[in-house]
N, C-alpha and C positions, 0 to 999 in steps of 0.2 A: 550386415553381419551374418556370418553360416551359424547357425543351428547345430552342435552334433550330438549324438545320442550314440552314449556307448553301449554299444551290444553286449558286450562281453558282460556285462553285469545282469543280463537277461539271462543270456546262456550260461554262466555261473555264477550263480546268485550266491554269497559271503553267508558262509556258514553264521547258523544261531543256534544256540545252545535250550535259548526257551528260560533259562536262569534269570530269576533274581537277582540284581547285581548290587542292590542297594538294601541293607535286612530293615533299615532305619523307616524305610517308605512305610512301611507296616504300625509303625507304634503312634501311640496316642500324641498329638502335640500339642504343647504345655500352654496352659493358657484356656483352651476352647472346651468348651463345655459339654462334658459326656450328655447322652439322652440317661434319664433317670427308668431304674428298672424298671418293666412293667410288675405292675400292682397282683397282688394274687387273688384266684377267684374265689368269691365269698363262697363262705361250707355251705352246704345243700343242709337244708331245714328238714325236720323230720315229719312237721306237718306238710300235707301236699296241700297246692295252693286251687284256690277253688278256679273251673273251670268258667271261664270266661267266656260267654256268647257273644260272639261279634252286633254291637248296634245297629241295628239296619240302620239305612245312612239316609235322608229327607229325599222322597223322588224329585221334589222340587228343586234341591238343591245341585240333584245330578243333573237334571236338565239343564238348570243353568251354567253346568258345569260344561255339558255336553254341546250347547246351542252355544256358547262362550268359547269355544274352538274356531268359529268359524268366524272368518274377515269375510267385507264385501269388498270384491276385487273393481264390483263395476253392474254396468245394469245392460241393456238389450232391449229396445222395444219395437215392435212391427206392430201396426193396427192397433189391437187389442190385446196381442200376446206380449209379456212381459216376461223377462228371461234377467234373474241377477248370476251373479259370477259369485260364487266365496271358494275360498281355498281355506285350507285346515291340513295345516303340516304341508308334507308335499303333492296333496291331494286338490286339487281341482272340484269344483261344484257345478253345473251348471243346471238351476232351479225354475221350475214353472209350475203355473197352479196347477195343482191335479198330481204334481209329483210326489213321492216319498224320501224323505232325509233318512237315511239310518232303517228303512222298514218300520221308522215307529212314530214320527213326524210327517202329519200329511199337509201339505201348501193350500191351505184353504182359500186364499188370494194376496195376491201382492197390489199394492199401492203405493202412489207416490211418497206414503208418509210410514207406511210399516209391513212387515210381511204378516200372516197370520197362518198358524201350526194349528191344527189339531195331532194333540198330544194325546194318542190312543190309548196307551196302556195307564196313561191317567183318565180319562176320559175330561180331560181340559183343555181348555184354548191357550197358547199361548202369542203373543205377540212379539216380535221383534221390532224397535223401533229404528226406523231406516233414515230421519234426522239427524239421527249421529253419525253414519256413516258416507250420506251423498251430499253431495253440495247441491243449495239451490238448483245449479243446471241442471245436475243429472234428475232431480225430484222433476224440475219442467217437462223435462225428455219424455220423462216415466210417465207424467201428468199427460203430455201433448199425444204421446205415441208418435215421436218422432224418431229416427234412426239415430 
């Protein structure tokens, strides 16, 4: 079968006016349920309302806010060096002791069973437990110093 493609409708394209040609399209249809007005703003008081200082928020609980970002993607071992993987959002990690998370999380050591922070601007330790995130092998790997 041929194909034809009329031109003429390219190079004279049928006039439009841009008109509405139906007024009906416009009006409400019978049946379906208007949205209900929005509500008006309650009167402004004439007492001012007391000023509110924001709660500082638990540092413990930003930490965990903060350390609860990151997944372990996987771990890395040579020797004695131990290298985990997390990622946090689109962001990539690659951790070893001696490293810093964030400039405020120092890697005091990793083990087959948990990482350990020193948490500076607390002056606390925190730990990360790493049974929940590796399976048996990889804790072996991490244990063995195997590749």
């Amino acid at each position: 079968p041929e194909f034809q493609v009329m031109l003429s409708l390219f190079r004279e394209p049928p006039e439009h006016d841009g008109d509405v040609r139906n007024p009906d399209f416009f009006q409400p249809v019978p049946g379906l349920a208007t949205p209900p007005p929005e509500p008006a703003p309650p009167p402004e008081t004439a007492v001012p309302a007391e000023e509110e200082t924001p709660a500082e928020e638990d540092p413990y609980v930003v930490v965990y806010e903060e350390l609860g970002r990151l997944k372990v993607m996987g771990l890395y071992t040579s020797g004695d060096d131990r290298v985990i993987f997390f990622q946090r959002g689109k962001q990539s990690l690659v951790i070893r002791e001696g490293d810093r998370i964030d400039g405020k999380y120092l890697v005091e050591s990793i083990t087959p069973d948990e990482i350990t922070l020193r948490a500076e601007h607390l002056e606390d330790t925190v730990h990360i437990d790493l049974k929940q995130f590796l399976k048996p092998y990889e804790r072996n790997k991490l244990s063995n110093g195997e590749q």
